[in-house]
C-alpha positions in Angstrom: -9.3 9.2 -63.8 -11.3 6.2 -62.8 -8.8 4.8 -60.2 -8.9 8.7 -58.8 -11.9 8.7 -58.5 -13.0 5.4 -56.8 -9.9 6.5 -54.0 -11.6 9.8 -53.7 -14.9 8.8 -53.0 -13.4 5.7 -50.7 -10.5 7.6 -49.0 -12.6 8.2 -45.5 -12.6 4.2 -45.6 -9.1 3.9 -45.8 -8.2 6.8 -42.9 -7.6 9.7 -45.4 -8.5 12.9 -45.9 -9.7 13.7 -49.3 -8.2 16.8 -49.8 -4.9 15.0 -50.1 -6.1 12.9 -52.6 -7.0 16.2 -54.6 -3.4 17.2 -53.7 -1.9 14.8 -55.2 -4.0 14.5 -58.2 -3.8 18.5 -59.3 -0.1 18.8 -58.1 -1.0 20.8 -55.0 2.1 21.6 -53.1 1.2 21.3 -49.9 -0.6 23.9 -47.8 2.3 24.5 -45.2 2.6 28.4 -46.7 -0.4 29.5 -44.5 0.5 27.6 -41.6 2.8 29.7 -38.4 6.3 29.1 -38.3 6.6 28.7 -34.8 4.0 28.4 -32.5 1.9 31.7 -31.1 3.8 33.4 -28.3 1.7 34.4 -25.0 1.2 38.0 -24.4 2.6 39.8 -21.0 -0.4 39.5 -18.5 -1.9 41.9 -17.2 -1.9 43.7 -13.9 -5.4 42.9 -12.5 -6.9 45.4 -10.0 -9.6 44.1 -7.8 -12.9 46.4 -7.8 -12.7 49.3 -5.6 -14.8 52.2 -4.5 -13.0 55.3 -6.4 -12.2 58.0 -3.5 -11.2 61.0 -4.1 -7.4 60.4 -5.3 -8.9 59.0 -7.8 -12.0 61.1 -8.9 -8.7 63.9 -9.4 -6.9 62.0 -11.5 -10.0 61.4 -13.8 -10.8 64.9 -13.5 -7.2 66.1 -14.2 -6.8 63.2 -17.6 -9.9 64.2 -18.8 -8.5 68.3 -18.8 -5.3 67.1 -20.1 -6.9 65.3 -23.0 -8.8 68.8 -24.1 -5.4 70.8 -23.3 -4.1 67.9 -25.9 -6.5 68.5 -28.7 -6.4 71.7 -28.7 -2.8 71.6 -29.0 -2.7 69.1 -31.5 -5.0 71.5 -33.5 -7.6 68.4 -33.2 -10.8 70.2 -32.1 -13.0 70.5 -35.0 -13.1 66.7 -35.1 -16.0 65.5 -34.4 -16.3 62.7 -35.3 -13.2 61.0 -32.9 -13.5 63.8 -30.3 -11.5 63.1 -27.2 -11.1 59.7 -28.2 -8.6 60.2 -30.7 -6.0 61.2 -28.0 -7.2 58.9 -25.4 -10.0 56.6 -25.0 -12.4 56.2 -22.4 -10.9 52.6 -21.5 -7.2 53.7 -21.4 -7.9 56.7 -18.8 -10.0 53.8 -16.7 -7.1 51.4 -17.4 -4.6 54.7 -16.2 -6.9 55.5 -13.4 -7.1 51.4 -11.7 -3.6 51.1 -12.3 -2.7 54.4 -10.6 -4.4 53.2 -7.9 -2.8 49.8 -7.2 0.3 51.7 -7.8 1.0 49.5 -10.9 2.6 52.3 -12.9 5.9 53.1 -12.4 7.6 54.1 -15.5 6.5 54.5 -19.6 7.7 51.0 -20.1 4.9 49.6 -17.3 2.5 52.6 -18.7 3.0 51.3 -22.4 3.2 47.4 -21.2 -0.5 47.5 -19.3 -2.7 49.4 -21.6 -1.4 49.3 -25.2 -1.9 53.0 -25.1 -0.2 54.1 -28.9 1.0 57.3 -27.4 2.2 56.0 -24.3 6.1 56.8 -25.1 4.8 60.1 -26.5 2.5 61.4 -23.3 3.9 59.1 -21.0 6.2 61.1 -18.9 3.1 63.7 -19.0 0.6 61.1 -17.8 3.4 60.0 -14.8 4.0 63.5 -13.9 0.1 64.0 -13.4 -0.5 60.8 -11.4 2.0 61.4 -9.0 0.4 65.0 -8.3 -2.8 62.9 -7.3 -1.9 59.8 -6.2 1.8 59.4 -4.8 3.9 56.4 -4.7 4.3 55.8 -1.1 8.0 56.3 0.0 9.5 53.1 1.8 10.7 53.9 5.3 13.9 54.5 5.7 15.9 52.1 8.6 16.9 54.1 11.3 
């Protein structure tokens, strides 16, 4: 215990760490349990939409989200909570997040819906929330050659 001792209290001298001198003394195994596999995978980026004075395309498709989200709780038999409110279907961020992307024309299918704003119900509403922003803001149509 002596000799274990004198190497832990001298092991910074030598260029170790002292937890591996308490490894080896108590039997540790060592730690690689808690370390990852494989290294961390980036996420997808993110469509980034340049600031931009909200016209009147857009000032709809807020006004239309926001009636959709009520038409949704009451369907969903979600009104008397108060606590969540409107929330619990769709947050505020997600309907800004729907509302920039709709207006760089970002969103083109659920996939792109689901893959921009993490939504949860995104393959549940999606095809909703697509039909309603192309009532407001269309995808332009490429020309056709002549």
């Amino acid at each position: 215990e002596a000799f274990a001792m004198k190497t832990f209290i001298n092991v910074h001298g030598r260029g170790f760490c002292r937890r591996k001198v308490l490894d080896e003394y108590f039997d540790n195994p060592k730690g690689t349990a808690f370390l990852p596999d494989e290294p961390m995978k980036w996420a997808k980026r993110k469509v980034k939409i340049p600031n931009y004075s909200m016209g009147e395309p857009e000032r709809t498709l807020r006004n239309w989200l926001e009636e959709w989200r009520e038409l949704q709780m009451v369907e969903e038999d979600l009104k008397g909570d108060n606590f969540f409110g409107l929330q619990i279907i769709m947050s505020n961020g997600v309907l800004n997040c729907i509302i920039d992307l709709a207006h760089g024309q970002k969103i083109s299918d659920v996939t792109s819906l689901l893959a921009q704003t993490d939504w949860v119900y995104s393959e549940l509403y999606g095809p909703k929330i697509l039909d309603i922003i192309q009532a407001t803001i269309p995808t332009p149509s490429l020309a056709q050659p002549p």
